[in-house]
C-alpha positions, 0 to 999 in steps of 0.5 A: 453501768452500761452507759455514763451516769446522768443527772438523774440516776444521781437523784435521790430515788426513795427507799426504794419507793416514792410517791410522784405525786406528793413526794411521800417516800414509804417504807415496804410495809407502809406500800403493802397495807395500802395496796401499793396507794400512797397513804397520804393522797392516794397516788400510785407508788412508784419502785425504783430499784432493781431489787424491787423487780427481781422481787416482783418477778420472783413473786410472779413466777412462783405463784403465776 
C-alpha cells in the first residue's frame, strides 16, 4: 500500500459485494440476477475490491 493501513481497510469488505444498507453480502451471481439491488431491501450494491473494477472497465472498453 501507498499509505499506513487504517481501521477500516482492515474491515471485513464482503465478497466483494455488501449491501449498506442491511449488510446482506451477495454472491456475484446473486448482484447479476437482481441487476445490481440488494435481493432483500432492494438497496444498491455496493463493490469493494479492485478486481471488481478492472472487471468493469474491461467490460466498458470492450463493449463502449
Amino acid at each position: 500500500m501507498k499509505r499506513a493501513p487504517t481501521v477500516a481497510d482492515l474491515r471485513d469488505k464482503g465478497f466483494p459485494f455488501e449491501c449498506l444498507n442491511c449488510g446482506n453480502k451477495p454472491t456475484p451471481t446473486q448482484v447479476l440476477e437482481h441487476g445490481g439491488d440488494c435481493e432483500c431491501c432492494g438497496d444498491t450494491i455496493i463493490a469493494y475490491t479492485i478486481d471488481t473494477a478492472e472487471y468493469i472497465a474491461k467490460i466498458i472498453y470492450q463493449h463502449g
